[in-house]
BAMIZA-447577 format. One record per residue (C-alpha): residue number from 1; residue in three letters; x, y, z. Coordinates in steps of 0.05 Angstrom, whole numbers, plus 32768, in hexadecimal, padded with zeros to 4 digits. Layout:
BEGIN
nr rest u v w
NUM ALA X Y Z $
...
***
This chain:
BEGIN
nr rest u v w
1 UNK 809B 7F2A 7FE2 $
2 UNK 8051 7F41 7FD4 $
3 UNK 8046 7F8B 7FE2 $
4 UNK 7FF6 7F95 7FDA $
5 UNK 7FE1 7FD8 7FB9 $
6 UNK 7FC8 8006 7FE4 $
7 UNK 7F77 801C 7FEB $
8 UNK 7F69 8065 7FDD $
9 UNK 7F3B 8092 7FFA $
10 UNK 7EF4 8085 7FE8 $
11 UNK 7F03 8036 7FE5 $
12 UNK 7EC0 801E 8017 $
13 UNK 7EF3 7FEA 8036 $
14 UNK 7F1B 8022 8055 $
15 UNK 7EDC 8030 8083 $
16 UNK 7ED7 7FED 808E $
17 UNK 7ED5 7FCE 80E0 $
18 UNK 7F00 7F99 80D9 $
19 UNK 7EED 7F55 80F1 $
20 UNK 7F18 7F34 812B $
21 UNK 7F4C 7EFF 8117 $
22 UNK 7F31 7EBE 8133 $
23 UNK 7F5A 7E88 810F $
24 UNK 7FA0 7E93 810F $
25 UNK 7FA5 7E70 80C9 $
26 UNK 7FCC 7E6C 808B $
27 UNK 7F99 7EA4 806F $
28 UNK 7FAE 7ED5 80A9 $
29 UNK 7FFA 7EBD 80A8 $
30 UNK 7FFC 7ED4 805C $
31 UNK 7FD6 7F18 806F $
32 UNK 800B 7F21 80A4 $
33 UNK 8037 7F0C 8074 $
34 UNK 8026 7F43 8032 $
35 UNK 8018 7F7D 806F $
36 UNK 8063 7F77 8081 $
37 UNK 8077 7F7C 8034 $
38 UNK 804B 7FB0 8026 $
39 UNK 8065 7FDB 8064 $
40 UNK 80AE 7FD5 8053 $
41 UNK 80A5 8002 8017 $
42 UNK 80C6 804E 8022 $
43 UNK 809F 807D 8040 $
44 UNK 806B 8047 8064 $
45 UNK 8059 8050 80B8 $
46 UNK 802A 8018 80BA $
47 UNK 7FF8 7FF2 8087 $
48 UNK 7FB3 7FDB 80A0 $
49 UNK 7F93 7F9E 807B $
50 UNK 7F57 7FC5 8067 $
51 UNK 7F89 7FF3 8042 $
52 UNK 7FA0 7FB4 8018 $
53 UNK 7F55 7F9B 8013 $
54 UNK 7F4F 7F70 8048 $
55 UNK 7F1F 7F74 8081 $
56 UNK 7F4A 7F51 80BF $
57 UNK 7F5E 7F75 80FC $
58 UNK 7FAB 7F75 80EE $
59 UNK 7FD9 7FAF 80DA $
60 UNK 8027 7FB4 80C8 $
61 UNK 8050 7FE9 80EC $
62 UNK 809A 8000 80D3 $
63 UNK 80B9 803C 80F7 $
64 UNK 8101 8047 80FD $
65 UNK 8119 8007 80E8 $
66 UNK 80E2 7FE3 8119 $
67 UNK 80BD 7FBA 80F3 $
68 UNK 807F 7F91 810E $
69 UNK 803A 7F7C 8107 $
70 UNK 7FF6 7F79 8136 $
71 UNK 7FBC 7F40 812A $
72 UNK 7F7A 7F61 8154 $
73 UNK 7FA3 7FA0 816F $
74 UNK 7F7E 7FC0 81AC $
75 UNK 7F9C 8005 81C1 $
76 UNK 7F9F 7FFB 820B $
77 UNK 7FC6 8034 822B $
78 UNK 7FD9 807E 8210 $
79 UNK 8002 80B2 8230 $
80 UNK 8008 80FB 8229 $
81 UNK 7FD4 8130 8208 $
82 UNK 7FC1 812C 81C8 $
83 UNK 7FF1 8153 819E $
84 UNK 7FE9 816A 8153 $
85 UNK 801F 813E 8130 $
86 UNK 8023 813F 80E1 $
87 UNK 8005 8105 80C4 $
88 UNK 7FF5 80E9 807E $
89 UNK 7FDD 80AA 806A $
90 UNK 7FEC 8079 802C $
91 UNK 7FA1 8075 801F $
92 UNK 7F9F 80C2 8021 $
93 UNK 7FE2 80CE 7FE2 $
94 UNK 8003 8114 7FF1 $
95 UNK 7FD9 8130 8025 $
96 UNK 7FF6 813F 8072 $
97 UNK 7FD6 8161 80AA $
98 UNK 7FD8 816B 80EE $
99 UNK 7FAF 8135 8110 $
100 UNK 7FB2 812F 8166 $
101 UNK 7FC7 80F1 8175 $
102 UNK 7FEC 80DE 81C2 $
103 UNK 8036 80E1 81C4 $
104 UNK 803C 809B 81DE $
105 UNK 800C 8057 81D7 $
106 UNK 800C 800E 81EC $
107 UNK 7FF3 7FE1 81BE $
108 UNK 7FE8 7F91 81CA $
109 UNK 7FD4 7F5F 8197 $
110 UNK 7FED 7F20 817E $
111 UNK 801E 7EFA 814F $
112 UNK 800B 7ECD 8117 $
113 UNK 800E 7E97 8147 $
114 UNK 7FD1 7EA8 817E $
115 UNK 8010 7EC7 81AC $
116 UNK 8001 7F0D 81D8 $
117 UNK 8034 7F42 81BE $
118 UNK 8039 7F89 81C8 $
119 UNK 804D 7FC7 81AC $
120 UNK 8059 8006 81D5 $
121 UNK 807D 804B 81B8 $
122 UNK 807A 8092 81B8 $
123 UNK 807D 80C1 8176 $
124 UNK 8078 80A0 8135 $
125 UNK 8068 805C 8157 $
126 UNK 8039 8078 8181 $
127 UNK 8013 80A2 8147 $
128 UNK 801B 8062 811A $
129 UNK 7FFC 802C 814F $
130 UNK 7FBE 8060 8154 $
131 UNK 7FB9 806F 810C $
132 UNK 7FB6 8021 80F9 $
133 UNK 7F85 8017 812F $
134 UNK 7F59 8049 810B $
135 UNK 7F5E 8032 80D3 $
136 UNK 7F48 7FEA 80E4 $
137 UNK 7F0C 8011 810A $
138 UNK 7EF4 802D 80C5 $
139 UNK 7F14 8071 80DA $
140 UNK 7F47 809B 80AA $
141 UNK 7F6E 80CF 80C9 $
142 UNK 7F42 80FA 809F $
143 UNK 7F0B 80EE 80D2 $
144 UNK 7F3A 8105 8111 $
145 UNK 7F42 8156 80EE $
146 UNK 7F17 818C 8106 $
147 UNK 7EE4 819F 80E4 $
148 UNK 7F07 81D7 80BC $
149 UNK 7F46 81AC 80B0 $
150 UNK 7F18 8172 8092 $
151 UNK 7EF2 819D 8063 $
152 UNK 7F3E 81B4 804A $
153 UNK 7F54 8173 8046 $
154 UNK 7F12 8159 8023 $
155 UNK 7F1F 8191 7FEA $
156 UNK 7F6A 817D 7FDE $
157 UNK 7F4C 8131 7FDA $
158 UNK 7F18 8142 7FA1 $
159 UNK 7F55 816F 7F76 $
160 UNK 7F7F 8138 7F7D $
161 UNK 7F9A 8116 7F47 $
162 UNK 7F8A 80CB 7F6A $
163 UNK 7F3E 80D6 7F7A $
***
């Protein structure tokens, strides 16, 4: 089992775009591989390979027991308004707020083997399939607050103990 530390705030690769997965090789079947250790952890949603340093479009998603993975995810159907949902992120230690995310998404992709899979939830699947997709566009969910929300959350980053 190889769980990858986690990127903090500040790291450039978190704002990364990462690159599309063209070979589906032993390089991206390890990836795969350390995503879906690193995710199993307590507490973890989802881990994006930028978070563990790597610039490939794949994440690792683990909500209620479900636990999966996305090479090249593409969002490609939401449902419902936008609601403020709390939401924290492992790259972010200790901080939550409300972010608006849709109560329900669709999310295809593929295995480590070139096949078409999907994902599709609502709640904490939903939020986690949009926040992984972020973060593989170079987007925290620091960058989805208001404006008033982000300059709180920007203070709390530089007084924490992490930064």
């Amino acid at each position: 089992m190889t769980v990858r530390p986690i990127r903090l705030f500040g790291d450039p690769v978190l704002k990364t775009v990462c690159d599309p997965v063209v070979d589906f090789d032993d390089g991206v079947r390890s990836l795969v591989a350390d995503l879906v250790d690193s995710v199993q952890l307590p507490g973890r949603a989802g881990v994006a390979a930028n978070q563990i340093g790597a610039t490939l479009r794949v994440f690792s998603y683990n909500v209620d027991g479900q636990i999966g993975y996305l090479i090249n995810p593409e969002i490609v159907e939401v449902r419902g308004e936008k609601q403020p949902t709390g939401e924290g992120c492992l790259s972010v230690p200790g901080l939550w707020f409300d972010t608006a995310r849709h109560p329900w998404a669709r999310a295809v992709g593929f295995d480590v083997d070139g096949n078409e899979i999907e994902v599709q939830g609502e709640g904490v699947l939903a939020q986690a399939l949009q926040h992984e997709t972020d973060h593989l566009n170079g987007f925290l969910y620091l960058d989805r607050l208001d404006k008033e929300t982000r300059r709180q959350a920007m203070k709390q980053v530089r007084e924490s103990d992490w930064f």
